[in-house]
N, C-alpha and C positions, 0 to 999 in steps of 0.2 A: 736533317732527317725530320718528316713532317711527325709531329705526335698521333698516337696509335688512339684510335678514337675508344674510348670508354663502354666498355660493356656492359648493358643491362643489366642491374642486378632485378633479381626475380625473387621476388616473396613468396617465400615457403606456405600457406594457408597453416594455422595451430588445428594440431586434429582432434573430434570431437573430446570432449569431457567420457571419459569413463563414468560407468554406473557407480563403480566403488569411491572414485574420489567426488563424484556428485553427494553423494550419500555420506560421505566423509564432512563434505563440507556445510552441508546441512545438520551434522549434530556435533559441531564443532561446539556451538555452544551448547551447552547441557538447561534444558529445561529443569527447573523444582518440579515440586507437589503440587502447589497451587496451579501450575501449567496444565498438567499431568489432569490433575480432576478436571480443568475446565474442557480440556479436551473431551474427557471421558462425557462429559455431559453432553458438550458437543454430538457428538456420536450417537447418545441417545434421543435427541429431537432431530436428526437428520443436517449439522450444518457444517460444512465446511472451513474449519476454521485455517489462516494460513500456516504455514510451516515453520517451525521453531528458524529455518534458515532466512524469512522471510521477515517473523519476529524481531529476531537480533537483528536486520537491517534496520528495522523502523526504528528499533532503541537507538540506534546507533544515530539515525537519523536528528532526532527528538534531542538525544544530547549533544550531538554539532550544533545545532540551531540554539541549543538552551529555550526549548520550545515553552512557551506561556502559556498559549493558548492552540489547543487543534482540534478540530472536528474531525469526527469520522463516520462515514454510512457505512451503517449493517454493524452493526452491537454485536450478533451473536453469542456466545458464551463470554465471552470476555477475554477471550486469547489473545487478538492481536490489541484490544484496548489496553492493557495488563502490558504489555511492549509498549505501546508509546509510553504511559504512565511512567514505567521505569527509567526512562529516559531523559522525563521532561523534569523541569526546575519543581522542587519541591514545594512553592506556590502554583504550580501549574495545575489547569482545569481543561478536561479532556469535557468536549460533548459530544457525544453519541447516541445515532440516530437510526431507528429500527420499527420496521411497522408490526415485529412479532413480541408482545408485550411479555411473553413470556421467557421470549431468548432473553430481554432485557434484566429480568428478574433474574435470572440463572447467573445474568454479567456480572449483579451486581453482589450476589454471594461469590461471586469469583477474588471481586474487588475487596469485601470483605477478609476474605480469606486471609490478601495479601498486604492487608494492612493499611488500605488504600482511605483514609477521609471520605465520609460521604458529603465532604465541600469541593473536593475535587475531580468529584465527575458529574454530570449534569448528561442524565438519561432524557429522552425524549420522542415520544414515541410518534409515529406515524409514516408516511412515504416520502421518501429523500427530497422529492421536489418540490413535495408541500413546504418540509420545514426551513429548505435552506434560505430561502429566498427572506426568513423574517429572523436571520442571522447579519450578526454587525461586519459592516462591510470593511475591508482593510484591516481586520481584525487578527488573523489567524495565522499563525507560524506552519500552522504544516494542514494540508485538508488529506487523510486519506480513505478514499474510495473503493468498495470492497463491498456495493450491492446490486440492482440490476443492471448487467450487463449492456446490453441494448439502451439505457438510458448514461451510460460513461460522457457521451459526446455534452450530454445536458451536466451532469456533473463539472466538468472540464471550464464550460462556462458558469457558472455558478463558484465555485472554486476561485475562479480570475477573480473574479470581485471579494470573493470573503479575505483572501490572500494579502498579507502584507507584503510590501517592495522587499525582494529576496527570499520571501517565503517559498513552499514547495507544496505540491502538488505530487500524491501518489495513486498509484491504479494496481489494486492487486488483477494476480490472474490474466496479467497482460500477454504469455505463452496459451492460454486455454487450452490446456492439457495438448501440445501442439501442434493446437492446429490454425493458430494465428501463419504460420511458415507454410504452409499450406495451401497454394492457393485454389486446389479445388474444394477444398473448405468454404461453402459462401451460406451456411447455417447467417442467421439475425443475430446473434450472439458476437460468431466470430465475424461477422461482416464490419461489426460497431466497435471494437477493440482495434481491429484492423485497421479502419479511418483514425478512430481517435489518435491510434500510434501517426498516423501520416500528417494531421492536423499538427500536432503537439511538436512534431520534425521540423512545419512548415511554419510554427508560428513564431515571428523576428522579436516576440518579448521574452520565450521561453528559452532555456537549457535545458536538454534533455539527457536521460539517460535510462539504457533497459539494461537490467539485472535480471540473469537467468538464475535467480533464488527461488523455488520452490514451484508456485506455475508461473513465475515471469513478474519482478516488481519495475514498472514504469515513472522514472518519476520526471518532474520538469520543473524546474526554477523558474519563479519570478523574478525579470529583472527591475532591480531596483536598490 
């Protein structure tokens, strides 16, 4: 009797995320005080800082890696810097990079606040693509990204070179509120997320991975 031939198994699709366990899972870990204020300040110059779900990734990040050394564009209040920091080896030095001198000053009573050495963060001010480029090359355990949008793809390349073999590379905001899934969305904003996500897919040094925490964290390994 001839064998009965094998039936299709058919994958189920997992159906969206609920609001309540999105929201669950974004304050799964509990922000302090020191958070708390820098957010509040946040709010009062206008800046979008990432989401505590987004936070605890990057810490999370920072202390997988036993991160040394990382940069990151767009200081702001000090929210998501305050998350790598926590994460990173207690020699580690965060530089952060912001062309509003005053978000910087607010970061750095943030870092203040929490205890942080003023040997271990190294502010800097002006526009991301001035300063990256007079940054040590193959240096950097983690670069993450979290200022003009439309300049991400410039970043991305800038990043490859500061990056050590297995370092990481992140992109906040990589959902933009979204409308990256979108595609009658073709705004300059989401148009340059959008590529970067397709470059970052396509490119055979990187491992990539998107995390739906907060607007979307994109990140991608260097091989090495």
């Amino acid at each position: 009797m001839p064998d009965r031939p094998q039936e299709a198994t058919i994958s189920t699709p997992t159906p969206p995320l609920a609001a309540a366990s999105w929201s669950y899972a974004e304050q799964f870990v509990v922000e302090d005080e020191v958070l708390a204020a820098a957010r509040a300040r946040a709010q009062e110059v206008g800046v979008a800082p990432v989401g505590s779900g987004a936070g605890a990734a990057l810490r999370f990040l920072t202390s997988v890696l036993e991160a040394r050394a990382v940069v990151e564009i767009g200081t702001g209040t000090g929210v998501s810097g305050l998350w790598l920091l926590r994460g990173m080896r207690p020699d580690g030095v965060l530089t952060t990079v912001d062309i509003e001198a005053e978000h910087q000053r607010l970061a750095r009573q943030t870092f203040t606040e929490a205890g942080i050495g003023a040997s271990r963060v190294r502010t800097i001010g002006g526009a991301a693509l001035d300063v990256l480029p007079r940054l040590t090359d193959a240096h950097y355990d983690v670069v993450f990204c979290d200022g003009d949008k439309t300049e991400y793809g410039a970043y991305l390349a800038e990043a490859l070179r500061l990056l050590r073999p297995g370092g990481v590379v992140v992109f906040d905001n990589a959902l933009w509120h979204d409308r990256v899934a979108d595609p009658a969305q073709r705004d300059a904003e989401t148009t340059a997320i959008r590529d970067l996500g397709r470059h970052v897919a396509e490119h055979e040094d990187l491992t990539e991975l998107l995390l739906p925490v907060g607007d979307g964290l994109l990140l991608a390994k260097l091989a090495g």
